[in-house]
Backbone as CSV, one residue per row, in Angstrom:
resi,resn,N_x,N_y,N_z,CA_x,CA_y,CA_z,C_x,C_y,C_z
1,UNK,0.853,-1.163,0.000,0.000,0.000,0.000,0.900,1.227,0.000
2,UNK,0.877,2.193,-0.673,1.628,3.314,-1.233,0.743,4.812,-0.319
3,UNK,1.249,5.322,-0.157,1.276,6.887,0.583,0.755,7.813,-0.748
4,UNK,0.210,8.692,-1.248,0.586,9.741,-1.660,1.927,11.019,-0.627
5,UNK,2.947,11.390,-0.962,4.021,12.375,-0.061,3.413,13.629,-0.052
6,UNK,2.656,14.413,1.287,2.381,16.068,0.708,3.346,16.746,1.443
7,UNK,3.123,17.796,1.453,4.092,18.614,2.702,3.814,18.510,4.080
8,UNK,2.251,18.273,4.704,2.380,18.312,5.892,2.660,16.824,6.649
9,UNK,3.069,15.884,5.988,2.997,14.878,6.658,4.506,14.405,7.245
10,UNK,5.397,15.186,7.508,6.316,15.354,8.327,5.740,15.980,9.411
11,UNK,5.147,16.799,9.450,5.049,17.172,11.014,3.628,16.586,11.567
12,UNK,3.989,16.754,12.905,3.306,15.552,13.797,1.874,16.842,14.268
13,UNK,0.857,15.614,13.994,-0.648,15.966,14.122,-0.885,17.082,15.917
14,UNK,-1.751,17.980,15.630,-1.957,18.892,16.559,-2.813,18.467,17.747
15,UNK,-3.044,19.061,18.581,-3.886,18.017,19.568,-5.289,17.414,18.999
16,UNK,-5.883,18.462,18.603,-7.622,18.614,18.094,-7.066,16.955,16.940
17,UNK,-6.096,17.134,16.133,-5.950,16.046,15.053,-5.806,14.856,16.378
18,UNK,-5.571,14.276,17.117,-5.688,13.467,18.008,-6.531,12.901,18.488
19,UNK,-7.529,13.861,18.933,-8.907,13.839,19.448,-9.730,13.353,18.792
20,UNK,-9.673,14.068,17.216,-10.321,13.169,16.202,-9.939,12.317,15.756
21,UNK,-8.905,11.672,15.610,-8.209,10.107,15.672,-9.012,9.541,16.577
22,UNK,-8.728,9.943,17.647,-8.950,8.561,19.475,-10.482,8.900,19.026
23,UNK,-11.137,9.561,18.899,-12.776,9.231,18.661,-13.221,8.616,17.635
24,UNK,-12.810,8.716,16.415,-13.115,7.840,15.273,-12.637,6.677,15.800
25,UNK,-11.266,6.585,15.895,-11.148,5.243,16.409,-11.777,4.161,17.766
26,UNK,-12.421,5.017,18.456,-12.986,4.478,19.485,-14.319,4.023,19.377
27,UNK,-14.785,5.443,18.169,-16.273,4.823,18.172,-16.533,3.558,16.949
28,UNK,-15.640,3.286,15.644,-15.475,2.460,15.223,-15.033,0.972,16.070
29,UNK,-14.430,0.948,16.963,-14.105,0.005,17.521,-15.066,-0.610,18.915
30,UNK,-15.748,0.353,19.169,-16.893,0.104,19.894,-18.305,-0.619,18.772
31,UNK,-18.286,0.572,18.026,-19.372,-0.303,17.346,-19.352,-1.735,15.901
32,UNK,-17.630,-1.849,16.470,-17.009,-3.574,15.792,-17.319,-4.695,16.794
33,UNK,-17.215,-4.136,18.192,-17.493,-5.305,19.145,-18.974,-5.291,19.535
34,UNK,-19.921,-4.321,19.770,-21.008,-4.798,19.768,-21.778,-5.761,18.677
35,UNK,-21.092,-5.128,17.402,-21.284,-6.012,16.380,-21.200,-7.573,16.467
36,UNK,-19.557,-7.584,17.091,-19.634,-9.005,17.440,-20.187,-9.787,18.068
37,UNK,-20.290,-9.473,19.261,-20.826,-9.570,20.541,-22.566,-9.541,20.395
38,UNK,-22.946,-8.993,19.810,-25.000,-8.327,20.357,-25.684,-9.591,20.247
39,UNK,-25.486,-10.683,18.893,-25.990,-11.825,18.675,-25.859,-12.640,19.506
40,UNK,-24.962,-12.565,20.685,-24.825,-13.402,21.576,-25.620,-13.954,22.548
41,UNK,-27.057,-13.115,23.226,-28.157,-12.818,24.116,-29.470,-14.013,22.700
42,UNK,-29.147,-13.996,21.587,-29.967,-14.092,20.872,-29.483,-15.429,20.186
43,UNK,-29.310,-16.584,21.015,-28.987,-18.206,20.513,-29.284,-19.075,19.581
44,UNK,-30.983,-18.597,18.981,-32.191,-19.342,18.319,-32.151,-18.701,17.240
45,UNK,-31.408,-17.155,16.912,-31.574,-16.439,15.434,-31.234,-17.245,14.869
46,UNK,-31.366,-17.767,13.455,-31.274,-18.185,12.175,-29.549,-17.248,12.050
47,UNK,-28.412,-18.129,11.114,-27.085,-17.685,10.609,-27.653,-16.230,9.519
48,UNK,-28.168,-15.942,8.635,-29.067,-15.236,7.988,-29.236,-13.927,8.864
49,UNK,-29.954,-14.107,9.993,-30.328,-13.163,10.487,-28.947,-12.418,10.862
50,UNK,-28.153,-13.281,11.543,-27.256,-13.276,12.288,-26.148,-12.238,11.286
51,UNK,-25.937,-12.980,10.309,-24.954,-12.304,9.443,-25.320,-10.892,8.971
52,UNK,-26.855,-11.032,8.463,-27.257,-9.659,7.991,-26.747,-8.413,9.466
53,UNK,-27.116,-8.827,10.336,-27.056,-7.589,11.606,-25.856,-7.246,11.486
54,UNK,-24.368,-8.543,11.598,-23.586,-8.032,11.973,-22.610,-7.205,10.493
55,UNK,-23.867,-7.556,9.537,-23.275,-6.597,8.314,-22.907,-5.332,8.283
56,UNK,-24.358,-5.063,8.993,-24.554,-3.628,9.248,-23.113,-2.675,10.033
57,UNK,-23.095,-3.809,11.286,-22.081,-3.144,12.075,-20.701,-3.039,11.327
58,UNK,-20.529,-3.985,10.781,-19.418,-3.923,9.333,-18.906,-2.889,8.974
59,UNK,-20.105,-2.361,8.728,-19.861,-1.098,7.520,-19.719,0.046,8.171
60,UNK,-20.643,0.163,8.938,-20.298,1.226,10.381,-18.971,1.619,10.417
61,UNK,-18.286,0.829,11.181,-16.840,0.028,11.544,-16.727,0.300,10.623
62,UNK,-16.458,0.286,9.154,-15.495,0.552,8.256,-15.402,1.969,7.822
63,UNK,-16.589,2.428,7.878,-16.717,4.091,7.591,-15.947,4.744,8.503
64,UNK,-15.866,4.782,10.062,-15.531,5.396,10.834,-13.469,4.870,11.026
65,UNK,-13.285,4.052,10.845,-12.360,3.392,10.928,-11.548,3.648,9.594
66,UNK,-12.206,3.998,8.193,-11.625,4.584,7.204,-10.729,5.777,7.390
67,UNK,-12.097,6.516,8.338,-11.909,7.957,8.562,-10.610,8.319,9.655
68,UNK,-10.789,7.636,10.456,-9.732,7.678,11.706,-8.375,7.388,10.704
69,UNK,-8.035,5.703,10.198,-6.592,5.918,9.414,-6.430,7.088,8.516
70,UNK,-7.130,7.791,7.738,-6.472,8.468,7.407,-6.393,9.869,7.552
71,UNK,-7.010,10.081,8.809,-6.465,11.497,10.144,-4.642,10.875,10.337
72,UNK,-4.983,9.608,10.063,-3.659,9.058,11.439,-2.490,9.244,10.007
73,UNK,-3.082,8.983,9.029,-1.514,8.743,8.000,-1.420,10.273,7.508
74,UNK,-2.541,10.719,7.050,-1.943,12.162,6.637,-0.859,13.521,7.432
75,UNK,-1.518,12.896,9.082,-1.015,13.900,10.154,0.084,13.041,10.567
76,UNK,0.489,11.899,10.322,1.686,11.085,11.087,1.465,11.344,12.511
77,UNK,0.428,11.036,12.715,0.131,10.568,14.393,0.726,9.351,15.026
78,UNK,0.638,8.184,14.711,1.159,6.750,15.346,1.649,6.034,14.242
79,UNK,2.846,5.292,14.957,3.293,4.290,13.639,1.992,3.069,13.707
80,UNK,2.375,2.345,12.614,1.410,0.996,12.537,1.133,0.208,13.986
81,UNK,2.105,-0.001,14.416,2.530,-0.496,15.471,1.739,-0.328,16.569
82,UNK,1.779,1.024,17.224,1.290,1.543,17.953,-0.691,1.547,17.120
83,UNK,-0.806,1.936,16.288,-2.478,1.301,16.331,-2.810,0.325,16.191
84,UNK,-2.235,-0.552,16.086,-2.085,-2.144,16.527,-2.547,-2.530,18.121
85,UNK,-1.612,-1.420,18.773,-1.168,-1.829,20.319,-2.648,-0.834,20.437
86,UNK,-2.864,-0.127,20.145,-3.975,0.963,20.740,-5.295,0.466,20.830
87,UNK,-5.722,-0.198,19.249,-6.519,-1.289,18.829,-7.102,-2.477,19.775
88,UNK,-5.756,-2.931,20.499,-5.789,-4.349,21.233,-6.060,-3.961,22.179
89,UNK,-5.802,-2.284,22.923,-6.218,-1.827,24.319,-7.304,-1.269,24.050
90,UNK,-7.877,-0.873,23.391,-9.658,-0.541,23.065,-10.338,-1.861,22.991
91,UNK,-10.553,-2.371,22.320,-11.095,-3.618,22.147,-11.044,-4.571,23.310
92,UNK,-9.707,-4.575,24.076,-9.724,-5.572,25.422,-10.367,-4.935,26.310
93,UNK,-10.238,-3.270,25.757,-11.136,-2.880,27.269,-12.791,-2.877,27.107
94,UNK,-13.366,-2.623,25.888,-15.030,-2.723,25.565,-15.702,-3.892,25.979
95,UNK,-14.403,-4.996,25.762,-14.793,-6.562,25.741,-14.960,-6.737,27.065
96,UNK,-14.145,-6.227,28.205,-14.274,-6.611,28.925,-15.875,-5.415,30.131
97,UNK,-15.962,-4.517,29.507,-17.290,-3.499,29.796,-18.534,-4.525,29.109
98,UNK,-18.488,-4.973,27.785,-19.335,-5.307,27.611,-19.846,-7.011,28.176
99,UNK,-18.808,-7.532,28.366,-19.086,-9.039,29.308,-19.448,-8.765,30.415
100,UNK,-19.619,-7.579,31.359,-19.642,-6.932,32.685,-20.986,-6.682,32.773
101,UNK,-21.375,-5.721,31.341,-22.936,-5.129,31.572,-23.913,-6.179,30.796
102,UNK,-23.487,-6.093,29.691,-24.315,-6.734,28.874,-24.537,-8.745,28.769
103,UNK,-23.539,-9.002,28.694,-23.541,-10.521,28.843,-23.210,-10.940,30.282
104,UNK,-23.304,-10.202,31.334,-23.053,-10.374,33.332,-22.246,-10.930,33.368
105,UNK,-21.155,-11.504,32.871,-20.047,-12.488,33.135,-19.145,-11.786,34.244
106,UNK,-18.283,-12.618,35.226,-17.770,-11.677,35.824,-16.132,-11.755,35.458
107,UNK,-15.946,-10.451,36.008,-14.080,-9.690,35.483,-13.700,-10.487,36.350
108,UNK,-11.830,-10.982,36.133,-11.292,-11.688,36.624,-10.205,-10.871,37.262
109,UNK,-9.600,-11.272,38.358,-8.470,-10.674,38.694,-7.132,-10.600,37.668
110,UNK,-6.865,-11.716,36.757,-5.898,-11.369,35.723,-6.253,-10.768,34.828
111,UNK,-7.888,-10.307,34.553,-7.894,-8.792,33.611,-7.452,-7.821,34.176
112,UNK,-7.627,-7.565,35.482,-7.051,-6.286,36.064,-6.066,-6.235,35.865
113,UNK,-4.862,-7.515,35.995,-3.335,-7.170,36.242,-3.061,-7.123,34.822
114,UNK,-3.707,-7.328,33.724,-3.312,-7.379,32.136,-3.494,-5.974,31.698
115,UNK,-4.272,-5.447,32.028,-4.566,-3.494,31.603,-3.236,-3.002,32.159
116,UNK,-2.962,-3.136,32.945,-1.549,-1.795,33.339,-0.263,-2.668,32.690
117,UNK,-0.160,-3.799,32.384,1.148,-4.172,31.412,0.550,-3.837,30.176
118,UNK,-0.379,-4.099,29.339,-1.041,-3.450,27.932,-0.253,-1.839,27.828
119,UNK,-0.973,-1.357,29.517,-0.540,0.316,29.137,1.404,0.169,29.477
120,UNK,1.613,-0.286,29.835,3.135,-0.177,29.877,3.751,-0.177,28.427
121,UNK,3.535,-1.582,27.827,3.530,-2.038,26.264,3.735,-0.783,25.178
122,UNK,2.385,0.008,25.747,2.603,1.004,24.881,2.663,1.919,24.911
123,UNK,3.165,2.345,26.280,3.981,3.689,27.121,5.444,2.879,26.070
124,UNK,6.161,1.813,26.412,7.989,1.632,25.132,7.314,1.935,24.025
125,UNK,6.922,1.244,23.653,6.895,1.792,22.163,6.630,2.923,21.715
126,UNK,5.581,4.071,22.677,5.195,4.991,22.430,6.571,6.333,22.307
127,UNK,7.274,5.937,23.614,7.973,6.519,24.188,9.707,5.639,23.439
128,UNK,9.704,5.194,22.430,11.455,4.070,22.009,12.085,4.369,23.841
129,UNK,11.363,3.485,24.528,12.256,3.941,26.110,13.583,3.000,25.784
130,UNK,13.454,1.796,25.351,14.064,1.008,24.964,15.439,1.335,24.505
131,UNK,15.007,1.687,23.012,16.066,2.507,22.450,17.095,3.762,22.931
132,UNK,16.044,3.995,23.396,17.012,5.786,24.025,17.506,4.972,25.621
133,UNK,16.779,4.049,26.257,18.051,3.594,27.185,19.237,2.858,26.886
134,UNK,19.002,2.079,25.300,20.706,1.347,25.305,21.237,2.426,24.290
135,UNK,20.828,3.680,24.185,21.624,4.787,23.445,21.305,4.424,22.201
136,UNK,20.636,3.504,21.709,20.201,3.480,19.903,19.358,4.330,19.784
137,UNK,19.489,4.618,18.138,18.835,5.823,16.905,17.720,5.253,17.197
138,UNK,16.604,6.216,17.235,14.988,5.611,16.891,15.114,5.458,15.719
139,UNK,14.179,4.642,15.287,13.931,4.316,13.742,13.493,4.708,13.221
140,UNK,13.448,4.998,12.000,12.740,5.921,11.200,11.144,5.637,10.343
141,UNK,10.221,5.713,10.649,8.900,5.631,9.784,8.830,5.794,8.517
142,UNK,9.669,6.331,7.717,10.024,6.128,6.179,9.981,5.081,6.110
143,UNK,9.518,4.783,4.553,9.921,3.495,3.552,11.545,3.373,3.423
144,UNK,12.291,2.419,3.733,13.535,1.988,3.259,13.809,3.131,1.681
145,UNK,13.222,3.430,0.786,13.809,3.923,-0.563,13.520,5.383,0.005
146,UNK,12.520,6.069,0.725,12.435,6.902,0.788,13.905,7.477,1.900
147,UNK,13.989,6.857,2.787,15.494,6.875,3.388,16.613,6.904,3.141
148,UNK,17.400,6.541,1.954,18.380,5.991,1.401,18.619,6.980,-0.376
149,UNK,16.890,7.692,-0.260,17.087,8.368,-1.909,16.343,7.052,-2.940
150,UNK,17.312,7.480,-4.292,16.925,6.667,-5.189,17.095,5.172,-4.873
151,UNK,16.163,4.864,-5.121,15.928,2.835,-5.065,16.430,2.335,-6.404
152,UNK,17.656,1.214,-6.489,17.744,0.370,-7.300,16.452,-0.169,-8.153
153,UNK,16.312,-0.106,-9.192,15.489,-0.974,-10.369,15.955,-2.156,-10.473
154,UNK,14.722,-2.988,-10.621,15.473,-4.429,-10.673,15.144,-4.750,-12.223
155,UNK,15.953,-5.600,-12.944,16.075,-6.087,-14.002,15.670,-7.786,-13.803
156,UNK,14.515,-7.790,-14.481,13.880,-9.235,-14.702,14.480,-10.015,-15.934
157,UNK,14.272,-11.182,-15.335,15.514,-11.878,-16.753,14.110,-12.339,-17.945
158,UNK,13.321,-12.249,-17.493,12.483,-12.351,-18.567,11.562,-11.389,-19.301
């Protein structure tokens, strides 16, 4: 998947560009797990029924979730990485709100102790603590060719 390059996407997104990231992304990801999840109360629906509903939420989820990546790539807000890690801490946390209210299941003591290593996870990465403690370069979010200049052409033998 290829970038268009403009000018502002070296510098890093303003707060308000944030806000509208973490909300697109939150409310897309909220309304991916109810999606998943809602059919669950409802055992006897027909697959049909089942699929059509969670179509809906689909698309939802994809509109809003369109919208959020590309707040996040135009403004260079988070590497991949990190909405990966952000992703897995939204979603673990809805999942575990929505097994609480909606399906009564009860929270376990190793969900509690799993949320503050999640947020640690992505306090390093957020933060290269890693890196800047054994004195290594952060890495760079460029493409390899975009780093280095012109990219070799390859010559196919056929």
């Amino acid at each position: 998947m290829t970038y268009k390059k403009d000018n502002h996407s070296e510098k890093k997104g303003s707060v308000e560009d944030y806000m509208k990231f973490f909300s697109l992304f939150l409310l897309s990801s909220t309304i991916s797990i109810i999606g998943m999840y809602a059919q669950l109360k409802f055992p006897k629906a027909g697959i049909f029924k089942i699929i059509g509903v969670a179509l809906i939420f689909c698309v939802v989820d994809w509109y809003f979730m369109t919208w959020a990546v590309d707040i996040r790539t135009k403004k260079n807000l988070l590497t991949p990485t990190q909405v990966t890690m952000f992703m897995i801490i939204v979603q673990w946390t809805l999942l575990l709100i929505l097994n609480h209210f909606y399906l009564k299941q009860k929270i376990t003591r190793s969900d509690f102790i799993a949320f503050p290593i999640l947020l640690f996870a992505f306090g390093v990465s957020g933060g290269h603590l890693v890196s800047k403690l054994l004195g290594r370069p952060i890495p760079s979010d460029k493409p390899k060719k975009e780093r280095k200049g012109k990219h070799k052409k390859f010559k196919f033998l056929f």
